[in-house]
NUNUTI-31154 format. One record per residue (C-alpha): residue number from 1; x, y, z. Coordinates in pm, 1 decimal. Layout:
<pts>
<pt><n>NUM</n><c1>X</c1><c2>Y</c2><c3>Z</c3></pt>
...
</pts>
This chain:
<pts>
<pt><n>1</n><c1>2554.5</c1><c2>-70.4</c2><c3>417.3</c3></pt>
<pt><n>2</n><c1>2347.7</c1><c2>-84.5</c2><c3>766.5</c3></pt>
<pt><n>3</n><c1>2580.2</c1><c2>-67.8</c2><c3>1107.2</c3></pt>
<pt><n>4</n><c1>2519.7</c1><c2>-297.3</c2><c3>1361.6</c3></pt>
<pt><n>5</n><c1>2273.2</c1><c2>-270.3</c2><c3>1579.6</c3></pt>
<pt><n>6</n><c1>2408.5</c1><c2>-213.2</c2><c3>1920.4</c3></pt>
<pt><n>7</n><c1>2154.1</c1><c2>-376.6</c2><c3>2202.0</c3></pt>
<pt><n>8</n><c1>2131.1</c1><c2>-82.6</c2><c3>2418.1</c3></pt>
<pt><n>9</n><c1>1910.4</c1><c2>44.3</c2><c3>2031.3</c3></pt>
<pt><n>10</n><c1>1789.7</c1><c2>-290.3</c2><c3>1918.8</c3></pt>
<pt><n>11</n><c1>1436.3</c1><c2>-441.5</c2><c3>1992.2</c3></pt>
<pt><n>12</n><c1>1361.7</c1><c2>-815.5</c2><c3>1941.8</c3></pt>
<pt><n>13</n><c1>1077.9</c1><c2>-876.1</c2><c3>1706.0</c3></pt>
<pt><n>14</n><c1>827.8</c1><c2>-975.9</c2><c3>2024.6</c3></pt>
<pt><n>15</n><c1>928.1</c1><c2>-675.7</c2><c3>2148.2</c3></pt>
<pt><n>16</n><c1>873.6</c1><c2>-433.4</c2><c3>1744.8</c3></pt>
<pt><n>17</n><c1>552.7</c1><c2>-603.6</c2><c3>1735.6</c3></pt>
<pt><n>18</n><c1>392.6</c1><c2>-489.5</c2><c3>2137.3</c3></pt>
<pt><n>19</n><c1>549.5</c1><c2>-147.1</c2><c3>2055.8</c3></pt>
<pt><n>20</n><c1>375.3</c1><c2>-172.4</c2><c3>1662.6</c3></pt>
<pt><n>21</n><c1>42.0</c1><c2>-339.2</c2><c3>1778.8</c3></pt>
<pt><n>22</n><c1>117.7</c1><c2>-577.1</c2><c3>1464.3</c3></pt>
<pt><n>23</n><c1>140.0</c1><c2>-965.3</c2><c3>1524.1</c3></pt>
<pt><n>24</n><c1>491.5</c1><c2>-1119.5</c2><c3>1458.3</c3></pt>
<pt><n>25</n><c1>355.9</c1><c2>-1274.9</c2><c3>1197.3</c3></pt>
<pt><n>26</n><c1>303.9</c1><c2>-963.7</c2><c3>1023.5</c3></pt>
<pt><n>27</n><c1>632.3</c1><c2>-815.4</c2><c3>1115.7</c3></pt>
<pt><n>28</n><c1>770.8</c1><c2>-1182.7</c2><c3>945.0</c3></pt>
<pt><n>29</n><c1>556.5</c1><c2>-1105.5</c2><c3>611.6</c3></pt>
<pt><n>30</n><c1>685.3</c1><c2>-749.2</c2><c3>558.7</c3></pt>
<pt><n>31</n><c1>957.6</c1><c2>-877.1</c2><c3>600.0</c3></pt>
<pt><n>32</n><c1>914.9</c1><c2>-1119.1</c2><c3>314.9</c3></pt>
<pt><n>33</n><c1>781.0</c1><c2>-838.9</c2><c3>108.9</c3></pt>
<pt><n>34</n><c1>1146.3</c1><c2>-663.1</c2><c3>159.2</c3></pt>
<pt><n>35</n><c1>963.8</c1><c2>-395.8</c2><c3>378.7</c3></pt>
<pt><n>36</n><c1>1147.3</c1><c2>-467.1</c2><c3>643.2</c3></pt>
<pt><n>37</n><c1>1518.4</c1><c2>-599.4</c2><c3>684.1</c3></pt>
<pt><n>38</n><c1>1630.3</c1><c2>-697.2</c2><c3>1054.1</c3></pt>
<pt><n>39</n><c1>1994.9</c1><c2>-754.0</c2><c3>1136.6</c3></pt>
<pt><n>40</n><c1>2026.5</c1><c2>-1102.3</c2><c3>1298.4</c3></pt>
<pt><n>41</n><c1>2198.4</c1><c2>-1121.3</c2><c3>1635.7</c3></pt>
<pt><n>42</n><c1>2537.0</c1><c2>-1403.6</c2><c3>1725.4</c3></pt>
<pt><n>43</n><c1>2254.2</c1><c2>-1648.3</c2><c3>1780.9</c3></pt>
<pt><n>44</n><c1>2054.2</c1><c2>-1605.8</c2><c3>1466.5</c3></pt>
<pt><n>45</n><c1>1731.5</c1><c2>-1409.4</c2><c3>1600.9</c3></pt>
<pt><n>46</n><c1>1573.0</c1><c2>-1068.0</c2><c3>1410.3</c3></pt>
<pt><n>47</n><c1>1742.2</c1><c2>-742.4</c2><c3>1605.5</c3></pt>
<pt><n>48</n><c1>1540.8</c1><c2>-438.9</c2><c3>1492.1</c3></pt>
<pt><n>49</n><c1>1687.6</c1><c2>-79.1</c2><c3>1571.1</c3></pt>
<pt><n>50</n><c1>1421.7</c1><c2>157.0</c2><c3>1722.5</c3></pt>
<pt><n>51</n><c1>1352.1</c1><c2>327.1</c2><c3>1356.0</c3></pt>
<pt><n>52</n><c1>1200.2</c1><c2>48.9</c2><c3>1255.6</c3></pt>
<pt><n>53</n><c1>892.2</c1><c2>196.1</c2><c3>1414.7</c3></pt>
<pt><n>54</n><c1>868.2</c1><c2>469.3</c2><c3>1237.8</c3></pt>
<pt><n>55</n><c1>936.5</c1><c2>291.2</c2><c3>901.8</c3></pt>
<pt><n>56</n><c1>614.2</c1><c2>57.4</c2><c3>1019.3</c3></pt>
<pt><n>57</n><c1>392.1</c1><c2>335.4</c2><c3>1138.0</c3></pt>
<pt><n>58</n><c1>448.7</c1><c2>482.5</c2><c3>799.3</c3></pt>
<pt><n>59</n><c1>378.4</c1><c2>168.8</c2><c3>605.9</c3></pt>
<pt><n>60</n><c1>36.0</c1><c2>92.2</c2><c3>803.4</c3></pt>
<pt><n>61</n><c1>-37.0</c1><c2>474.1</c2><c3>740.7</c3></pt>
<pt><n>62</n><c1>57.9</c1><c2>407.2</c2><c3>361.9</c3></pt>
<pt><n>63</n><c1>-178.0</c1><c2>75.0</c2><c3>404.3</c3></pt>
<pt><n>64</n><c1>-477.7</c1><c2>217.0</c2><c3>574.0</c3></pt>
<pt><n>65</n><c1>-490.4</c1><c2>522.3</c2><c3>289.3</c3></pt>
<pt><n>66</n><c1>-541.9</c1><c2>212.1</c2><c3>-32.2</c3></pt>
<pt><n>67</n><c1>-119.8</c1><c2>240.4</c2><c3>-90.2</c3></pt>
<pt><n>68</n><c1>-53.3</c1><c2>-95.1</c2><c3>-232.0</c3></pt>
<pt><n>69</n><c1>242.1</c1><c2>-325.6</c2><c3>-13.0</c3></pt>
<pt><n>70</n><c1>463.0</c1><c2>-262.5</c2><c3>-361.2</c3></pt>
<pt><n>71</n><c1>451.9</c1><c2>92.2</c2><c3>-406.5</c3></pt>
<pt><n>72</n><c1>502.0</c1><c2>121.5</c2><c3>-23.4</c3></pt>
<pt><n>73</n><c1>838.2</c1><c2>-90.6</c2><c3>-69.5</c3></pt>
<pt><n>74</n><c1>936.5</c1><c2>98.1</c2><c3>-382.7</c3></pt>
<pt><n>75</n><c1>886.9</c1><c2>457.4</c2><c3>-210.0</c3></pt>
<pt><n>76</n><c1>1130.3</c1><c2>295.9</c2><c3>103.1</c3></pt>
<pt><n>77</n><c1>1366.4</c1><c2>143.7</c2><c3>-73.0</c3></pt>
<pt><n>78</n><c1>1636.7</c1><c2>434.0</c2><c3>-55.3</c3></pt>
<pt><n>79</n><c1>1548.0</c1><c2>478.0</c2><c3>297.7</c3></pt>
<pt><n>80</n><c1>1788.1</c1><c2>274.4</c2><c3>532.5</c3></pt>
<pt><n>81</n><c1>1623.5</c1><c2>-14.1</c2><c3>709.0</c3></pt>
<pt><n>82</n><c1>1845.2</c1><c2>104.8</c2><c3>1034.7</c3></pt>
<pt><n>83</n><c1>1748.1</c1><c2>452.0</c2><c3>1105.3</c3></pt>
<pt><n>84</n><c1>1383.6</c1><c2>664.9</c2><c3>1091.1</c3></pt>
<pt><n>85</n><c1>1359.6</c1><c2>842.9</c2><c3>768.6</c3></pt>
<pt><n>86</n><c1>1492.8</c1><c2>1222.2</c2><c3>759.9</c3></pt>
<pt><n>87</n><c1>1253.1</c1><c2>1536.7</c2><c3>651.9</c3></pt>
<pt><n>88</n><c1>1347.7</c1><c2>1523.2</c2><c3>334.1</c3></pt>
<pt><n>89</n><c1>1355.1</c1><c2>1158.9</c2><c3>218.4</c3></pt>
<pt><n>90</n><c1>945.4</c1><c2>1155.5</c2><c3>406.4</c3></pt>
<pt><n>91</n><c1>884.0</c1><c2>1454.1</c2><c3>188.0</c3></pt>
<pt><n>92</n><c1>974.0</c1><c2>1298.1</c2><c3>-125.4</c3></pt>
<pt><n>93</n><c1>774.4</c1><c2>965.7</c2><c3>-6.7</c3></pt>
<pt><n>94</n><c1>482.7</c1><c2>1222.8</c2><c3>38.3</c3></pt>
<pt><n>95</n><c1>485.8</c1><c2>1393.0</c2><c3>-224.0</c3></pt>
<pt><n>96</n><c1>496.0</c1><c2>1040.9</c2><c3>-396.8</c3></pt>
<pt><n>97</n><c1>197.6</c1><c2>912.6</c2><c3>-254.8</c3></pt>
<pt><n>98</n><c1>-3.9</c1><c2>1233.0</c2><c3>-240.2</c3></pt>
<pt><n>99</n><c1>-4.7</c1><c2>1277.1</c2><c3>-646.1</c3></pt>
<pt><n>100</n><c1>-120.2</c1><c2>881.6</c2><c3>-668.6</c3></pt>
<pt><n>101</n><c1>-407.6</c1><c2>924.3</c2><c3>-368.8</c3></pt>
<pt><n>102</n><c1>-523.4</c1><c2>1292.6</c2><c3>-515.8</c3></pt>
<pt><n>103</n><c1>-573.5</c1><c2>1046.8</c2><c3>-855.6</c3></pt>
<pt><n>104</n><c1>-765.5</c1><c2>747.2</c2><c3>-649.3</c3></pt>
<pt><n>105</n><c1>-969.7</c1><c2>970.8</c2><c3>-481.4</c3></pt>
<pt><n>106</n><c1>-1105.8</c1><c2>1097.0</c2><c3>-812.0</c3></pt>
<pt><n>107</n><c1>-1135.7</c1><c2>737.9</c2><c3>-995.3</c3></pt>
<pt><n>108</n><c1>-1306.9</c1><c2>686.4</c2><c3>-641.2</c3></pt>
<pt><n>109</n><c1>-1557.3</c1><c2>955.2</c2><c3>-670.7</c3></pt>
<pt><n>110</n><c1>-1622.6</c1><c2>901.5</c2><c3>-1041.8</c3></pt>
<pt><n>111</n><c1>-1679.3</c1><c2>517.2</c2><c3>-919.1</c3></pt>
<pt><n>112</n><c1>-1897.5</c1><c2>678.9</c2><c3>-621.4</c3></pt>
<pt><n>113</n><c1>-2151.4</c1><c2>851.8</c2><c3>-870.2</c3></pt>
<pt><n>114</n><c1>-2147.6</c1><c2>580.9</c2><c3>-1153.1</c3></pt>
<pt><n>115</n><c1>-2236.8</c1><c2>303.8</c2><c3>-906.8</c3></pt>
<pt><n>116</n><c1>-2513.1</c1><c2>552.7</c2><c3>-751.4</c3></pt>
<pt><n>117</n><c1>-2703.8</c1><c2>504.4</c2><c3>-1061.5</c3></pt>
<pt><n>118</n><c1>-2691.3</c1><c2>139.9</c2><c3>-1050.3</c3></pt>
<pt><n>119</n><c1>-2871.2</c1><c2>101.1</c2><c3>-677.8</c3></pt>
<pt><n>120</n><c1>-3185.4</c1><c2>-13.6</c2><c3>-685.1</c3></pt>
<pt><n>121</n><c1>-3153.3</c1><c2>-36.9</c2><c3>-1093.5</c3></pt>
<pt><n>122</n><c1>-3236.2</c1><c2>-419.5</c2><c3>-1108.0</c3></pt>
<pt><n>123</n><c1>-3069.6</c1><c2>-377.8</c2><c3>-1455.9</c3></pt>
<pt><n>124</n><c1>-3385.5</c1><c2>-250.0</c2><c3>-1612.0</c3></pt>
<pt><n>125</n><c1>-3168.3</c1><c2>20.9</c2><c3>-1799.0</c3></pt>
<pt><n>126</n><c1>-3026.1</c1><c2>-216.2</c2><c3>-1987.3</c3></pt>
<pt><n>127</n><c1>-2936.6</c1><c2>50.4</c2><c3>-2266.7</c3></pt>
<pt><n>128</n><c1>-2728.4</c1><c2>278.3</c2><c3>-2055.6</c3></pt>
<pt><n>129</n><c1>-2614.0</c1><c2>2.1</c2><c3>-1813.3</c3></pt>
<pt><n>130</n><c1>-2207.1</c1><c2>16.3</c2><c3>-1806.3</c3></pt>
<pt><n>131</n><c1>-2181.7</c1><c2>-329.9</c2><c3>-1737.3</c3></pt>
<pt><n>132</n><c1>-2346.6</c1><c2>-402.2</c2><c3>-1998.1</c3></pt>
<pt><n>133</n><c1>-2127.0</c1><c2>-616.0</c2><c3>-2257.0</c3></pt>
<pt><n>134</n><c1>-2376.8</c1><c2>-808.7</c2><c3>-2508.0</c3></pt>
<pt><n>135</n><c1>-2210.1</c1><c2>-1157.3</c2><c3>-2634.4</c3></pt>
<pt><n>136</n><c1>-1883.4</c1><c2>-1003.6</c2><c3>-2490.2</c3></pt>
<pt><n>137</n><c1>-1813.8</c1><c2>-843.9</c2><c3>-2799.9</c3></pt>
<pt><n>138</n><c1>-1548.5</c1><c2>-590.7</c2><c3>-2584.9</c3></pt>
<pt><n>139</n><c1>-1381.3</c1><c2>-882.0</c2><c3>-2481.4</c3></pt>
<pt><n>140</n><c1>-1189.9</c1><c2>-926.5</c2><c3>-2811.5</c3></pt>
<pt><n>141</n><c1>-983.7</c1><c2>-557.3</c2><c3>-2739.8</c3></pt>
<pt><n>142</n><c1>-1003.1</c1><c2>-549.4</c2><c3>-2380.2</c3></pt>
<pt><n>143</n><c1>-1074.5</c1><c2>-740.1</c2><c3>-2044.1</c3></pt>
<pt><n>144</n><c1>-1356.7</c1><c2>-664.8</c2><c3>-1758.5</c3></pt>
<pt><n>145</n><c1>-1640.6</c1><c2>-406.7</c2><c3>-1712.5</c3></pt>
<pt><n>146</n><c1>-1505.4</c1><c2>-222.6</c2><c3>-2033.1</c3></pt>
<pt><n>147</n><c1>-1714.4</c1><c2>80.9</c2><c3>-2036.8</c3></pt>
<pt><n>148</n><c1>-1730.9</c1><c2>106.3</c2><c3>-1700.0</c3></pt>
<pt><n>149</n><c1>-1301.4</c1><c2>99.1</c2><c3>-1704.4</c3></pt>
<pt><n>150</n><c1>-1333.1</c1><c2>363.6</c2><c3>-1961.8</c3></pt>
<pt><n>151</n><c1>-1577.6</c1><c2>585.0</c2><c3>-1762.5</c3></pt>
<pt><n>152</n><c1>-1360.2</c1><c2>614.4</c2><c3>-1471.0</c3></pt>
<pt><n>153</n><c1>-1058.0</c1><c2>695.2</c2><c3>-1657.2</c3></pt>
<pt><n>154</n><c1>-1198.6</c1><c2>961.5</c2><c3>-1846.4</c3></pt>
<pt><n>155</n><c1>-1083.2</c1><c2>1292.6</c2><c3>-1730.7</c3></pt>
</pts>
């Protein structure tokens, strides 16, 4: 369980969010996403210790790289809201999230050269079009662009 906060290490959220750069109001929705988990002082407000930046850097750095809000709060979840996380438990968060971005950036690429073919098509390729779906026949096994889902996840 977290220790208390002592004030000489805690931070008031005005104070996490002019140190973060993030509104309060995005402090407040982390928060509500279980990213975040502030001790509340004798007179109810949110007490932060000073680790908290880290753990926020590391979730806007998560953010800003296409890391969706619930695989950041799955990766964090061991890691004490109270303290910065050590070597080890950031290495096994990287490691995490370097397999998964290694895989987006090649869906991404394969997206990058598929949708290179459709600029300036106007659909007149109608034939080798993968958006193509005639009377949404695919829709009775699957959902979406179909063959265009199944080109990207080919390996």
């Amino acid at each position: 369980m977290d220790e208390k906060i002592t004030s000489a290490q805690s931070l008031s959220v005005g104070e996490v969010a002019k140190r973060s750069g993030l509104p309060v109001s995005t402090l407040h929705f982390y928060e509500s996403k279980g990213l975040l988990k502030p001790q509340r002082s004798a007179g109810n407000q949110r007490v932060y210790s000073r680790g908290i930046l880290r753990r926020i850097a590391i979730i806007r750095v998560a953010q800003a790289s296409g890391i969706s809000l619930a695989e950041i709060k799955t990766a964090l979840e061991p890691i004490p809201h109270d303290r910065k996380a050590t070597a080890k438990e950031w290495e096994t968060v990287s490691k995490m999230w370097a397999t998964s971005l290694k895989e987006r950036i090649a869906r991404l690429s394969k997206l990058q050269t598929s949708l290179e073919g459709c600029i300036g098509c106007g659909c007149l390729t109608m034939g080798e079009c993968p958006l193509l779906n005639p009377q949404d026949l695919l829709g009775q096994d699957a959902c979406g662009p179909v063959i265009f889902d199944r080109a990207l996840t080919q390996k």
